[in-house]
ZAVO-362360 format. One record per residue (C-alpha): x, y, z; residue number from 1; residue in three letters; chain. Coordinates in nm, 3 decimals. Layout:
N
+---------+---------+---------+-----+------+-----+
!      c1 !      c2 !      c3 ! seq ! type ! mol !
+---------+---------+---------+-----+------+-----+
!       X !       Y !       Z ! NUM !  Ala !   A !
...
+---------+---------+---------+-----+------+-----+
END
This chain:
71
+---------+---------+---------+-----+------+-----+
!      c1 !      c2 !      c3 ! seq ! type ! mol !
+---------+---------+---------+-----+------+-----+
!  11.543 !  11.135 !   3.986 !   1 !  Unk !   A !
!  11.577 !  11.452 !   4.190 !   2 !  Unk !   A !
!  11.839 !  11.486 !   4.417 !   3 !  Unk !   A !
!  11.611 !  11.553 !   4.690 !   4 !  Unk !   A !
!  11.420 !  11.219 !   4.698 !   5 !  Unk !   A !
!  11.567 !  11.063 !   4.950 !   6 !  Unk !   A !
!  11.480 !  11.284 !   5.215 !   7 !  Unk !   A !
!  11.098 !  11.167 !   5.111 !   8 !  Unk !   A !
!  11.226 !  10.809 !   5.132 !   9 !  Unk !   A !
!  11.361 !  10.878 !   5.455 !  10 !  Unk !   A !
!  11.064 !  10.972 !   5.603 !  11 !  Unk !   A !
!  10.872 !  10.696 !   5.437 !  12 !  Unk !   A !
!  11.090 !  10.441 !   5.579 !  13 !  Unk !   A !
!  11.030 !  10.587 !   5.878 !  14 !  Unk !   A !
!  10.654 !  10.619 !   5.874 !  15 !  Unk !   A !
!  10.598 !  10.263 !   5.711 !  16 !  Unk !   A !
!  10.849 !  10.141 !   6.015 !  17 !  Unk !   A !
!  10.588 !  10.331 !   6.223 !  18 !  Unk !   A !
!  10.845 !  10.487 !   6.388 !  19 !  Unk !   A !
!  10.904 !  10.843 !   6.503 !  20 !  Unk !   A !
!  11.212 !  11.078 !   6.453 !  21 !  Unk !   A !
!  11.295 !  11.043 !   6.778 !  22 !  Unk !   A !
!  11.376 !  10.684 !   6.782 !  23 !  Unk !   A !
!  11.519 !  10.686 !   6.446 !  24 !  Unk !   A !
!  11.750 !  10.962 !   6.595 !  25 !  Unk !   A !
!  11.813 !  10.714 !   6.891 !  26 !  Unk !   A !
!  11.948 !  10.459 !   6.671 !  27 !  Unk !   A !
!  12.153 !  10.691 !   6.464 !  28 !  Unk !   A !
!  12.284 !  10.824 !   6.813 !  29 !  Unk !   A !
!  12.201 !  11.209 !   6.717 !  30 !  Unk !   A !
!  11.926 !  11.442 !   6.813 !  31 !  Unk !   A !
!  11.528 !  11.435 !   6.688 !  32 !  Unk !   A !
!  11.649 !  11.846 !   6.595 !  33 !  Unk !   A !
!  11.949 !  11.710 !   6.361 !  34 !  Unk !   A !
!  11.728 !  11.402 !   6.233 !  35 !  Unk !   A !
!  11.410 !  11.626 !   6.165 !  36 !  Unk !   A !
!  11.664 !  11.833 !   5.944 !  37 !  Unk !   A !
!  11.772 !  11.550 !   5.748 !  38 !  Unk !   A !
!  11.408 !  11.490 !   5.648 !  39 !  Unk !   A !
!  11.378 !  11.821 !   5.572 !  40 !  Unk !   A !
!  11.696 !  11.858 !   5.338 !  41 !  Unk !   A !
!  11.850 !  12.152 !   5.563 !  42 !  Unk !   A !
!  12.139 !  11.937 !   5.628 !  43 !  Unk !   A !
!  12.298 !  11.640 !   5.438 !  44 !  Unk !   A !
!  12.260 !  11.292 !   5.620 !  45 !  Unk !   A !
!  12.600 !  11.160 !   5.669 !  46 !  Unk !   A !
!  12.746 !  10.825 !   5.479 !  47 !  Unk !   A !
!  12.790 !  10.674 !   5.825 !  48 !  Unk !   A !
!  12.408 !  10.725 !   5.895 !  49 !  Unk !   A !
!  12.309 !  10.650 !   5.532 !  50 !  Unk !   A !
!  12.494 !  10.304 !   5.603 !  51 !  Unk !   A !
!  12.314 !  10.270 !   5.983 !  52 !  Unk !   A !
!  11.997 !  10.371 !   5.797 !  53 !  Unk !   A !
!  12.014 !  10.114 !   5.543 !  54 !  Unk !   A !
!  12.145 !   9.831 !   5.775 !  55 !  Unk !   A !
!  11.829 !   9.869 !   6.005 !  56 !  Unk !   A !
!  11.560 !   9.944 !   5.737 !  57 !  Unk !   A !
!  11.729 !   9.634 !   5.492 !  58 !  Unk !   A !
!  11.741 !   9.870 !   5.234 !  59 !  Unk !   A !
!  12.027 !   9.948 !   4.988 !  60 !  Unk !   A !
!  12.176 !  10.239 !   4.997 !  61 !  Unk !   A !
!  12.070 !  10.332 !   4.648 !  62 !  Unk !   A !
!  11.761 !  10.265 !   4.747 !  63 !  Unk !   A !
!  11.776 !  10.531 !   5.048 !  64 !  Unk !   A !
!  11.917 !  10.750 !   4.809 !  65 !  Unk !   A !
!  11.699 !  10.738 !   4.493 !  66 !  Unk !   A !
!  11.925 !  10.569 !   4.236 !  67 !  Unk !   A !
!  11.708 !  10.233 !   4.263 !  68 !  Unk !   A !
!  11.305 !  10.163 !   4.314 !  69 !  Unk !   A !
!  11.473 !   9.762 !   4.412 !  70 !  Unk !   A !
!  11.492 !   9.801 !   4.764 !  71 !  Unk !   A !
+---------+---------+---------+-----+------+-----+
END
């Protein structure tokens, strides 16, 4: 897998939780700027969002990150 899938699973989480980046950035308690660049790739989503992330999708955290289709 390429190390840049799971900024496409983040925003497919997000769109199948028919949610925007604003209230995803509301429950990760940063900005819709800082999440927006997460989806992008510009910056690298932190391991204590990765773990929020997972925790309110019910997703692993391989699964956020690629390493597993089992989510």
């Amino acid at each position: 897998m390429n190390e840049m899938d799971y900024v496409k699973i983040l925003r497919n989480l997000r769109e199948d939780a028919d949610k925007t980046q604003t209230q995803i950035a509301a429950v990760l308690g940063t900005s819709q700027t800082m999440y927006a660049r997460y989806e992008r790739g510009a910056n690298e989503l932190p391991i204590h969002h990765l773990i929020t992330l997972s925790k309110y999708y019910g997703v692993s955290t391989d699964y956020i990150l690629g390493l597993s289709k089992e989510r």
